[in-house]
N, C-alpha and C positions, 0 to 999 in steps of 0.2 A: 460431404466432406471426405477427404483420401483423409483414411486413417494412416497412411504412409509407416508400415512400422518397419521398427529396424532392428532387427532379431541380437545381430552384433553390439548394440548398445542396448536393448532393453528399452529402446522409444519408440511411443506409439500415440497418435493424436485420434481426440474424439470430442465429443459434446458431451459435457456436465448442466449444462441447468438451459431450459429453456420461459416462458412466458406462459406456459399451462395452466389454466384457474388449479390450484388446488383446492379441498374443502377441508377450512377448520372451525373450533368453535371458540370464540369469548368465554367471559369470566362466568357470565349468565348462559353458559351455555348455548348461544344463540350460535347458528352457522352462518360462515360466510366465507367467500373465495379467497383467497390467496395470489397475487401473480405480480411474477418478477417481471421485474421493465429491464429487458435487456439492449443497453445500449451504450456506449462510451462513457456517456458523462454519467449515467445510474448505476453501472459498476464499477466501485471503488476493487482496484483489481492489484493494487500492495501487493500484501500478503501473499498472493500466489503467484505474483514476481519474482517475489522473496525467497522463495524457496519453499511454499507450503507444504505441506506433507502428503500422501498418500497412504490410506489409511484400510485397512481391513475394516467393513463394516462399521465406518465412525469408531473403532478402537483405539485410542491412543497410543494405546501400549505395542499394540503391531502395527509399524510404520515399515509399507512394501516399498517406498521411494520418493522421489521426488517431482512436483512441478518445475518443469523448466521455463515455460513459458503460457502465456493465456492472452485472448484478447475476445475481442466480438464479432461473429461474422454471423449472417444470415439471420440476426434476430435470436443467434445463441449463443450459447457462453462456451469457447473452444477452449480445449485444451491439450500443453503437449507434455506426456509425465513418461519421465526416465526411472527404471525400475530396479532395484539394488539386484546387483551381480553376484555379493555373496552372502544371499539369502535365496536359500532353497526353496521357501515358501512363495518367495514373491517371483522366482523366475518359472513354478509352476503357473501361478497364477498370470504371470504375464503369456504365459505360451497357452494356457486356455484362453484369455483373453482373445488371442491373435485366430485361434481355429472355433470363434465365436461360439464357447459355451460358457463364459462368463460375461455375457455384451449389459448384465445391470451397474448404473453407476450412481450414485446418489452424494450429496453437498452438503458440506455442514456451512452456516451463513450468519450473519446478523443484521437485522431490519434497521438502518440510521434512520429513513424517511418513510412514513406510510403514509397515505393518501386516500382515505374514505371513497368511495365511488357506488353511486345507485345506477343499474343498468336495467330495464325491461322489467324493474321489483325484483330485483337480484342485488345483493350487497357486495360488496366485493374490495380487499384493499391492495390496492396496488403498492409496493414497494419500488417508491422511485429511487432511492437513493441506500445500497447494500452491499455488504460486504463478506463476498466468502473469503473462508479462512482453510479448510481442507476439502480435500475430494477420497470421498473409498469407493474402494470396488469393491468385486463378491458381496455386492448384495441381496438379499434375498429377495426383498420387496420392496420394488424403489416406488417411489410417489409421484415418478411424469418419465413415465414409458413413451412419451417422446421425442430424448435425448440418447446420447451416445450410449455409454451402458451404466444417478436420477437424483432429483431433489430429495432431501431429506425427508422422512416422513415421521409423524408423530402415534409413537404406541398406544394401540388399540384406537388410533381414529379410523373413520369411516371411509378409509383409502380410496382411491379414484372414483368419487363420485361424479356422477355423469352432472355435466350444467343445465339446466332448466332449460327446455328448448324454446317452453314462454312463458310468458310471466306470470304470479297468480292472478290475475284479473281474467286471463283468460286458461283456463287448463283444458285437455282433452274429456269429451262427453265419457261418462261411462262406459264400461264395455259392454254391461246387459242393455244400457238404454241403444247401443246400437244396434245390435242385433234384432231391438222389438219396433227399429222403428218399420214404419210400413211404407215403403217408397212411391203409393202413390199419395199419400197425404203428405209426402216430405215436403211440399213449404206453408201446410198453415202447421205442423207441427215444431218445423225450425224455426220459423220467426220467433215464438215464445223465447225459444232456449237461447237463441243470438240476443233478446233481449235485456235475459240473466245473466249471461256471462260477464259481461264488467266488472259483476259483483264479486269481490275478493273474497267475501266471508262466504257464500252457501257450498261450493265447493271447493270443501273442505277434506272431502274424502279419497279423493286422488291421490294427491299430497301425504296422503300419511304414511305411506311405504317407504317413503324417502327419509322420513325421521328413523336415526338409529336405536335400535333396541333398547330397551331402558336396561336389561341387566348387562349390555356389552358396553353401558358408559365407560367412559375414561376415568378411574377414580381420580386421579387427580383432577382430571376437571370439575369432575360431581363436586369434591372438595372447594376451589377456587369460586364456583356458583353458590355453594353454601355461604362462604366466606364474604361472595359483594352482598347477598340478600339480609347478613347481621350489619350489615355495614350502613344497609342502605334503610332499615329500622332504627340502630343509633343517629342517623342525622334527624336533623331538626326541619322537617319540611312544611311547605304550605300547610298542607292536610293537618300537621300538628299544631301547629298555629292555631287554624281555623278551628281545631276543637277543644280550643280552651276559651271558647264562647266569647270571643270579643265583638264587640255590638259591630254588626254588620255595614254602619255609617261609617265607622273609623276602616273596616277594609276596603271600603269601594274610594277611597282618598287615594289605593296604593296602586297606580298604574297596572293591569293581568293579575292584581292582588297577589304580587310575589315580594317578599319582603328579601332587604339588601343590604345586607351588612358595610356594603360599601359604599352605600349613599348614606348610611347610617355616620360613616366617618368622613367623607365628603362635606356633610351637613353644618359638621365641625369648624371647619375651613372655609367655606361659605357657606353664610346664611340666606342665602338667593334659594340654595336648592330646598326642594319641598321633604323634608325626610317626616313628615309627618307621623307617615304610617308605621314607620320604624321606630320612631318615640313609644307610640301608643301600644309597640307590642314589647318591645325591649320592658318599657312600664310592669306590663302586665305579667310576660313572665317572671320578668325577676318578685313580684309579689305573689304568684302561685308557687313557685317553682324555687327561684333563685335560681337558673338555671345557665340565668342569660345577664350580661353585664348595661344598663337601661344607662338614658343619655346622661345625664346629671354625676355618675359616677366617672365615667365616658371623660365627662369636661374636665375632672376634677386630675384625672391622671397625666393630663396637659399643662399643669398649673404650675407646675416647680420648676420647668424647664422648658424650653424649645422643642418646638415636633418639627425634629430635622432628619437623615440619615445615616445619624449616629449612631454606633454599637450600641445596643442592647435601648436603643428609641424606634427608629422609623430603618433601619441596616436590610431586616428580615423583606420590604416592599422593594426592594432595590436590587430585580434580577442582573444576571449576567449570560451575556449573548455569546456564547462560545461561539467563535466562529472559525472552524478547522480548516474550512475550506479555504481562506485569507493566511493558511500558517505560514510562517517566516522562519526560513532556513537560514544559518550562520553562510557565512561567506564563505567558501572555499579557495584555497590558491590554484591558481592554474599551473599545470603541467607542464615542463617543458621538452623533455625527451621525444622525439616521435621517432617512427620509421626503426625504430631497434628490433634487431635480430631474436626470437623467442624460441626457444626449444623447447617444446613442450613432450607430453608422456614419458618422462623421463624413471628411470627404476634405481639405477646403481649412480656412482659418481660418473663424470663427466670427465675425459680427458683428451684434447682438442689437440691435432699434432700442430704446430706453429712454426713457421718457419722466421729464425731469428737471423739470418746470415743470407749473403746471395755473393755465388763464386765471383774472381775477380779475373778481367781480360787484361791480358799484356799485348802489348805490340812488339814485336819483333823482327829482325831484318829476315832475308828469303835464307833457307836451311838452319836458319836459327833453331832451339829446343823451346817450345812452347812453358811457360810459365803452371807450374801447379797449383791447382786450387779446389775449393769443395764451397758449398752450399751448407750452412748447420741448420738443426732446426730443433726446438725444444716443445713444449707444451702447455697448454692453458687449460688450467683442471678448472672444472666448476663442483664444487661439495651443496648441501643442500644446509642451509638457514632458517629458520623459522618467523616470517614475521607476525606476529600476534597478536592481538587485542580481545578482550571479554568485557563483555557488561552484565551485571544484575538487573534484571528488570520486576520490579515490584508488581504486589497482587492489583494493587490500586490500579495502578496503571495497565494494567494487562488486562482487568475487567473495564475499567472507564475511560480509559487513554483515546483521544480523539483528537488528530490521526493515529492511527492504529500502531503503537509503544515497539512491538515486535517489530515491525515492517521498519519503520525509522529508525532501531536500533542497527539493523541488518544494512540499511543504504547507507548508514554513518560511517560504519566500519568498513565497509567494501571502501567507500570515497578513499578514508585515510589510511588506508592501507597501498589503495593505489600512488597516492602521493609519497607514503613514505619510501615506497621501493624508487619512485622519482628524482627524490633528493639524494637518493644512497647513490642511484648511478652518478652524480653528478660528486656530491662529497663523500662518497663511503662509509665506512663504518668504524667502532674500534676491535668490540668485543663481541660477538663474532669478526675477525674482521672480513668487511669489504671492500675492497682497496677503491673504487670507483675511480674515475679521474683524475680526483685529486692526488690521488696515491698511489696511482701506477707508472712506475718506470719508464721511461719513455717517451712522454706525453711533453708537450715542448712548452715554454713558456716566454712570455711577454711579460719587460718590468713597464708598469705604469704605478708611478709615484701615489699619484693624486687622480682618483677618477674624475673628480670638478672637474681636472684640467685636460682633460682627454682631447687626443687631438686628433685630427686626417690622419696623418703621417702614422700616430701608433698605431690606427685601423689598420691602414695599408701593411704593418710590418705585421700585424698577427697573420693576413690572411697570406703573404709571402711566405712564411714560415710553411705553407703546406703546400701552397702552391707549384712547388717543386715535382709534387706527385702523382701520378697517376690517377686526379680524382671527377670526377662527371661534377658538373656546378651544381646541377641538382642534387646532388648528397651534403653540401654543405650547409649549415644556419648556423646560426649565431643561439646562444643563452645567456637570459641576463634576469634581472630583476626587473620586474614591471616599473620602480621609478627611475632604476639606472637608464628600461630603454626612451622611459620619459623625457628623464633630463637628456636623452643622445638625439631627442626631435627639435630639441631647442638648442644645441650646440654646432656653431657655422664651420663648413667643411674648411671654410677661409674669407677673408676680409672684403670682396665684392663681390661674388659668385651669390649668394642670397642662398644657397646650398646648405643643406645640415646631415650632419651624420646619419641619422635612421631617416628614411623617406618611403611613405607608401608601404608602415612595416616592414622594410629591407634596409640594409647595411652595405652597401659594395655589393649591392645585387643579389643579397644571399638571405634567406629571411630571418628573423630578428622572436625569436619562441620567448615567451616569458613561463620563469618557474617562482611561485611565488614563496619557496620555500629556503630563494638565496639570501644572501644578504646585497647592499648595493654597491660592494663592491670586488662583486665577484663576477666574472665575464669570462664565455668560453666561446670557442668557434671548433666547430667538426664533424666529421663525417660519423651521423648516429647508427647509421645503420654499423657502422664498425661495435656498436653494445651489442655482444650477447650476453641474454637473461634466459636461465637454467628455472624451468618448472617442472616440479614433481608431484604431481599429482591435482595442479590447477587449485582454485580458491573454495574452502571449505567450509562453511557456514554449520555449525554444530552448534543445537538446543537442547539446554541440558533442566529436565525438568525434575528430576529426583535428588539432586542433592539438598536445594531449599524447598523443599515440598511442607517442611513445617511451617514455613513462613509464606508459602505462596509464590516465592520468588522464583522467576527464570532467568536461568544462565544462557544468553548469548554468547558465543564465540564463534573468532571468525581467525581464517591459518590459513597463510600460501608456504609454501615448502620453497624458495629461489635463491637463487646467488647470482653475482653480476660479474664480468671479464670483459676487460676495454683490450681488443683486440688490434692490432696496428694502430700501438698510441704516437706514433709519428704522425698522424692523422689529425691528432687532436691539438688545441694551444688554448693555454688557459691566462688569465692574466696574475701577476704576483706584483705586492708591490715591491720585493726587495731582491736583487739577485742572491741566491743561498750559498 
């Protein structure tokens, strides 16, 4: 992969996580591989669309820049991150990055789908369905050396352990027993031992260099293993059962002699099913014990009322299927602006010279004195505005939110943010004002009474009104409302023609944009590329995690710095219904 970096901006692309077994351990302690399934549909890739962070060594607190972009290629997880310009930290660390003495990278992630897998007596869980959320650099010790510069790894585990290259049924001989063997009896010596090798349990000695030291355990793991083995002594199992000496006839009634608290209630509801064995022990413990609630008490608690799905009866049996993947987004309106003029990196105000006047010619006889005249011209200042919006986003939801609370807060606001600077070019603003179309000087107008009654003829005079002007057809479309350009596919150009106003999405040949943020009856026609929009420093997505830190909450916020100038508003015609 071209890490393509770009010294000038601080972007530079690479590999963050790849498919590499890693080795970790369960509750019990037990080990087993780890491995990302890297592929479109198994990484949920939000978040780092979104703007994820880049982080110094998974620090939160030092954040050297930003993801721009991520997707999947080659079986890895690519990345392209833009690196903050005024941080002296992060533009060392970017320029070490570039003359490769910083090439380790490692991922912070969350597992939605794991997937059990037994390979060659190898355990191993795949992560089919996850979600990284940040990428750091400057790591010390990444945990899949090979990616760009690595998956995260878990302190004091047993880092890059090598994968079993077979399985324990079969491990390699000894190292003394090869050296003693004698090469010319090596095959009635070999047959024996090819014949013991299957067996998982005798060697056993191989294997033991692999298991991690017992004083470098993980205390927290040690802890979580402590913690299933009291866990797994308070349940009530077979074995305990079985040795509170109930006659041996009543457990061979109970199908694998495992007893089931849900055939126990099952039983209840039909009496087809055999819950025998579950009487006779429910019976017995509640008379040793009390320990255990026996059928007859069982029936009794059914008596008063309905075993239904109601609160605080049968509510608690009655899961719910989150299904994130089915989420339903609100409707957005469509856009109608296209093709407008954007100035973008902009620093100070904007002031655009304009020319409002154009000299005039006389005619005159032969030795006549020619007519005097001039050309004026004034200016179209652009100032910077602030469009903004912020959300709260709660601890709940930031730990349980599925799809992922940030990422949807962040696409929400970019959408509306876009639409709201859509509507301003179109009706402006007050306070800041915007003048947009509606309220620039200039801008030429069409009375139409009654939009219901709209006709050919007023089409034809809006599109007259411009038509005078030097304009390429292709610069011009129509704006309206999505039902005004409804009702304009069902309104007849004239009384035989079979003809209607909008056709094919086009109006008099010129296309027909809908902004769903007009009303219906509002109608413009014009040359959009005549909008220029003034941007100062492009769209800003700022997460503010220190103010609600009592409560867990995050501040999303999202800011474009723009202002809007309808430039040669003779260009444009909008409809009114009343002449002013």
């Amino acid at each position: 992969m071209n890490p393509n970096p770009d010294p000038e901006n601080l972007e530079i692309t690479f590999t963050a996580a790849s498919g590499e077994p890693y080795e970790r351990f369960d509750l019990d302690g037990q080990s087993y591989f780890e491995r990302l399934v890297i592929t479109p549909e198994a990484v949920n890739l939000t978040r780092l669309k979104g703007g994820a962070s880049i982080l110094k060594n998974h620090n939160p607190d030092i954040i050297l820049g930003v993801i721009t972009d991520a997707w999947v290629e080659d079986g890895k997880l690519a990345i392209r991150a833009r690196f903050r310009k005024n941080d002296p930290e992060a533009v060392t660390i970017f320029n070490d990055i570039v003359d490769g003495t910083l090439p380790n990278v490692s991922i912070g992630y969350c597992p939605d789908t794991v997937v059990p897998v037994r390979e060659n007596g190898v355990n191993f869980r795949d992560l089919t369905r996850w979600t990284p959320f940040e990428v750091s650099v400057a790591v010390g010790v990444p945990a899949d050396p090979t990616v760009g510069f690595y998956r995260s790894m878990s302190v004091n585990s047993n880092q890059g352990a090598p994968m079993p290259a077979k399985s324990e049924a079969q491990p390699e001989p000894a190292a003394e027993e090869k050296e003693n063997q004698n090469p010319e009896n090596a095959e009635p010596e070999t047959a024996p031992d090819q014949e013991e090798q299957p067996e998982p349990e005798k060697p056993a000695e191989p294997a033991e260099p692999e298991k991690p030291a017992e004083p470098e355990e993980d205390p927290e793991v040690k802890q979580n293993r402590q913690r299933a083995a009291e866990l797994r002594q308070k349940a009530i199992s077979p074995e305990k059962i079985r040795s509170l000496n109930i006659p041996k006839e009543r457990i061979n009634t109970m199908p694998e002699n495992k007893y089931s608290l849900v055939r126990a209630f099952q039983s209840l509801i039909n009496p087809k099913i055999d819950a025998s064995f579950e009487r006779s022990v429910s019976d017995e413990l509640a008379s040793r014990s009390g320990l255990f609630v026996n059928n007859s008490s069982i029936m009794l608690s059914f008596r008063d009322g309905e075993f239904n799905g109601g609160a605080g009866v049968g509510a608690g049996m009655i899961g719910t299927d989150h299904r994130a993947d089915l989420f339903i987004q609100s409707l957005r309106t469509r856009m109608g602006v296209k093709n407008a003029t954007v100035l973008t990196g902009l620093v100070g105000n904007v002031d655009i010279p304009t020319q409002t006047g154009a000299v005039t010619v006389g005619i005159g006889a032969m030795n006549s004195t020619s007519s005097k005249t001039k050309p004026t011209v004034g200016s179209t200042v652009l100032t910077p505005k602030k469009f903004s919006a912020y959300v709260d986003v709660g601890e709940d939801l930031i730990a349980q939110g599925n799809p992922d609370a940030i990422a949807f807060v962040i696409d929400d606001l970019q959408a509306q943010l876009a639409r709201k600077l859509d509507l301003s070019i179109l009706t402006g603003n007050a306070d800041p004002e915007i003048l947009g179309v509606d309220g620039t000087t200039g801008v030429q107008t069409k009375v139409i009474a009654n939009m219901a009654s709209i006709t050919w003829n007023d089409i034809l005079d809006m599109y007259g009104k411009v038509a005078d002007y030097e304009i390429e057809d292709g610069d011009l479309a129509w704006i309206a409302k999505g039902v005004t350009k409804a009702n304009f596919m069902g309104i007849s150009k004239d009384a035989g023609s079979g003809r209607f106003l909008v056709e094919d999405d086009k109006m008099n040949g010129f296309p027909v944009n809908v902004c769903g943020g007009l009303t219906a009856n509002d109608l413009y026609l014009g040359v959009w590329k005549n909008v220029v929009i003034g941007n100062w420093g492009g769209l800003e997505i700022k997460i503010d995690d220190k103010t609600g830190i009592k409560s867990g909450t995050i501040t999303v916020l999202a800011r474009l710095y723009a202002d809007i100038a309808i430039t040669n508003p003779a260009s444009f015609v909008k409809r009114v219904a009343s002449a002013s």
